[in-house]
Short mmCIF file of the C-alpha atoms (twelve columns), coordinates in Angstrom:
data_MODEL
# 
_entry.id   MODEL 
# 
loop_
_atom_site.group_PDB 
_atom_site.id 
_atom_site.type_symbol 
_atom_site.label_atom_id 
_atom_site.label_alt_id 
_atom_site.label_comp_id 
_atom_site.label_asym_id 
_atom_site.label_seq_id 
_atom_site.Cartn_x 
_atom_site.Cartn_y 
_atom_site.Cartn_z 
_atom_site.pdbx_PDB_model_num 
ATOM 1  C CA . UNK A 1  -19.202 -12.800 44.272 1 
ATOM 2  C CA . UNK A 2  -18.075 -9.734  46.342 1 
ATOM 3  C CA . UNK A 3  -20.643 -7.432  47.889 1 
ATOM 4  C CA . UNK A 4  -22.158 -4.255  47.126 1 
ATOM 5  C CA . UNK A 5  -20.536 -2.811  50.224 1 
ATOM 6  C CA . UNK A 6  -16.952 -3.879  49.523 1 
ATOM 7  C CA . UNK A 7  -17.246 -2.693  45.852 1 
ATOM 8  C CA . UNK A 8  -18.219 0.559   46.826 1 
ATOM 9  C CA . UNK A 9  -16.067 0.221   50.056 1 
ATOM 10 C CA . UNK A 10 -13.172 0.069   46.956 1 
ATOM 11 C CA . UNK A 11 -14.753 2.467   44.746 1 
ATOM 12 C CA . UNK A 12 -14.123 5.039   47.929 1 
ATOM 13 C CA . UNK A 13 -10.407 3.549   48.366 1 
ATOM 14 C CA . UNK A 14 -9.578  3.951   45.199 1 
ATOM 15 C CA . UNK A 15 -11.402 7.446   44.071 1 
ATOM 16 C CA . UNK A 16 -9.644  8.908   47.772 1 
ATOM 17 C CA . UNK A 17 -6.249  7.389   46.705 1 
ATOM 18 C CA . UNK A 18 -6.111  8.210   42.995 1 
ATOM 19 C CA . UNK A 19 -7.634  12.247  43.238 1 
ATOM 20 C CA . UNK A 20 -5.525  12.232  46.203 1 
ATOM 21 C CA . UNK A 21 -8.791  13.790  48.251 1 
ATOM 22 C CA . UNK A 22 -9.027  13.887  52.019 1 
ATOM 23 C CA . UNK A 23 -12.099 12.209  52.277 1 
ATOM 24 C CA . UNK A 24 -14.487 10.262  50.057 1 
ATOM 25 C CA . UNK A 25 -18.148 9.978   50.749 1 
ATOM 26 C CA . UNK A 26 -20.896 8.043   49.020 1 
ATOM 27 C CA . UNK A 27 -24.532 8.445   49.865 1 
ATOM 28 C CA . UNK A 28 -28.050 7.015   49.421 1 
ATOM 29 C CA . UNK A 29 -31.576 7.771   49.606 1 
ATOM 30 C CA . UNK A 30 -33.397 5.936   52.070 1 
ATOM 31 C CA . UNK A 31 -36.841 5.082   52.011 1 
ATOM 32 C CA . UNK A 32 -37.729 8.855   53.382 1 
ATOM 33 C CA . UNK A 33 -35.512 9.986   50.743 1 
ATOM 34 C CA . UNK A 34 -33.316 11.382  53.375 1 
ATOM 35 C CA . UNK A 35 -29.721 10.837  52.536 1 
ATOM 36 C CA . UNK A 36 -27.638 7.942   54.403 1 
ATOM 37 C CA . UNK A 37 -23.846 7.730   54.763 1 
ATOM 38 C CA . UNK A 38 -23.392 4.167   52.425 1 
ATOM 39 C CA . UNK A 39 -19.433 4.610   52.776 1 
ATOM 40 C CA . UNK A 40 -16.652 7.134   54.507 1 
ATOM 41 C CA . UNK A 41 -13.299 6.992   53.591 1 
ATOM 42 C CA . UNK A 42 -11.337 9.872   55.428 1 
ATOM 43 C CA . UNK A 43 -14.361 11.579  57.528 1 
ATOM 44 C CA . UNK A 44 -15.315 11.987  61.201 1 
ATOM 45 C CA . UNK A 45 -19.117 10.487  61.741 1 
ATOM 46 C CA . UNK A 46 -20.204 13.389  63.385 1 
ATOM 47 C CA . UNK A 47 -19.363 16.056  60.463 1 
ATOM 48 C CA . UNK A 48 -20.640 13.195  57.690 1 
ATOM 49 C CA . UNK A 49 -24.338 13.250  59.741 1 
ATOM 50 C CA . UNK A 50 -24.158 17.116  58.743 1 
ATOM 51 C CA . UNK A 51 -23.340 16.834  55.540 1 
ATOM 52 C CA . UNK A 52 -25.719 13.854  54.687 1 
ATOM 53 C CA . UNK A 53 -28.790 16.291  56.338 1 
ATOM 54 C CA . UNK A 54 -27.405 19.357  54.511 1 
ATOM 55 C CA . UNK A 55 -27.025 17.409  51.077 1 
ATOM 56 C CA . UNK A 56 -30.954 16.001  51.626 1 
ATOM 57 C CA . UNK A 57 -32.353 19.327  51.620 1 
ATOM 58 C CA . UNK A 58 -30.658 20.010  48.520 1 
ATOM 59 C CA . UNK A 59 -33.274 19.904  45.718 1 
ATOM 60 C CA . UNK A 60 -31.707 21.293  42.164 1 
ATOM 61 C CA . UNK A 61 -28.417 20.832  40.486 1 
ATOM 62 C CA . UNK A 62 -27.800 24.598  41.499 1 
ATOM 63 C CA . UNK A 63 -28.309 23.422  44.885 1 
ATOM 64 C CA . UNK A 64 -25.950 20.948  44.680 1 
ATOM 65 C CA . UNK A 65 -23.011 22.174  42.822 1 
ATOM 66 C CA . UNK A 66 -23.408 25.080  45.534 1 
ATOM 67 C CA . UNK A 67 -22.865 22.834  48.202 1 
ATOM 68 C CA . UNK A 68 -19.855 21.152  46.810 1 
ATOM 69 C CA . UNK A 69 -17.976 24.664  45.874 1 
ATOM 70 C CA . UNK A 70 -18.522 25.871  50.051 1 
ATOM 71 C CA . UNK A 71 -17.145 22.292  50.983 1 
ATOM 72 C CA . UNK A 72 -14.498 21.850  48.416 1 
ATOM 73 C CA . UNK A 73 -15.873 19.202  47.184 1 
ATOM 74 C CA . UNK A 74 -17.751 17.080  44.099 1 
ATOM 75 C CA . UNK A 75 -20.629 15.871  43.696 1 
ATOM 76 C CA . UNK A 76 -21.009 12.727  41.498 1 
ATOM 77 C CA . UNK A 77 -24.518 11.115  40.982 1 
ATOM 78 C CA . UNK A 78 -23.845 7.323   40.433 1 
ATOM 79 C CA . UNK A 79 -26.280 5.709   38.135 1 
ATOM 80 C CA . UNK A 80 -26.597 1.692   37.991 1 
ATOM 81 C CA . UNK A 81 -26.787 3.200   33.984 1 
ATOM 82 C CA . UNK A 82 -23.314 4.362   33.904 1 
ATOM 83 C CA . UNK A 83 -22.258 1.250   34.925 1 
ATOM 84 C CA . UNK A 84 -23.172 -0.111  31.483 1 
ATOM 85 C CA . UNK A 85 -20.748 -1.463  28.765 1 
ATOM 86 C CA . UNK A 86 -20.208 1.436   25.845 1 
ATOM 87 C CA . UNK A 87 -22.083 -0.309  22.864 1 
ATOM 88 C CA . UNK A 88 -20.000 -1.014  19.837 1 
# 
């Protein structure tokens, strides 16, 4: 059974090579509900540190979708929901 890590190790692989982006980050809440760096593909540590604190301050969907236009970049909330088979 593979990991969580590798899968989303992949995910990152696969979203960087397919939208052909320069870098592919996925974050986390911790138990502070400050964001942690899960997986990099593509990004220095010390600008991902940055962007994790910036993005944890972020509290509305405004905020966020603010954030990703001045970084050219996207923002994509991953729900263990989404992961669901569609229902027939």
């Amino acid at each position: 059974m593979a990991s969580r890590a590798l899968l989303l190790r992949e995910l990152a692989a696969v979203i960087r090579q397919e939208t052909q982006a320069e870098s592919v980050v996925i974050l986390e809440p911790d138990e502070e509900q400050l964001q942690r760096v899960v997986i990099a593909n593509g990004c220095d540590t010390k600008e991902l540190k940055r962007w994790a604190t910036k993005f944890a301050a972020l509290d509305t969907d405004a905020a966020r979708e603010t954030f990703a236009r001045k970084h050219d970049a996207m923002v994509i909330a991953l729900r263990s929901s989404n992961a669901l088979p569609p229902r027939f």
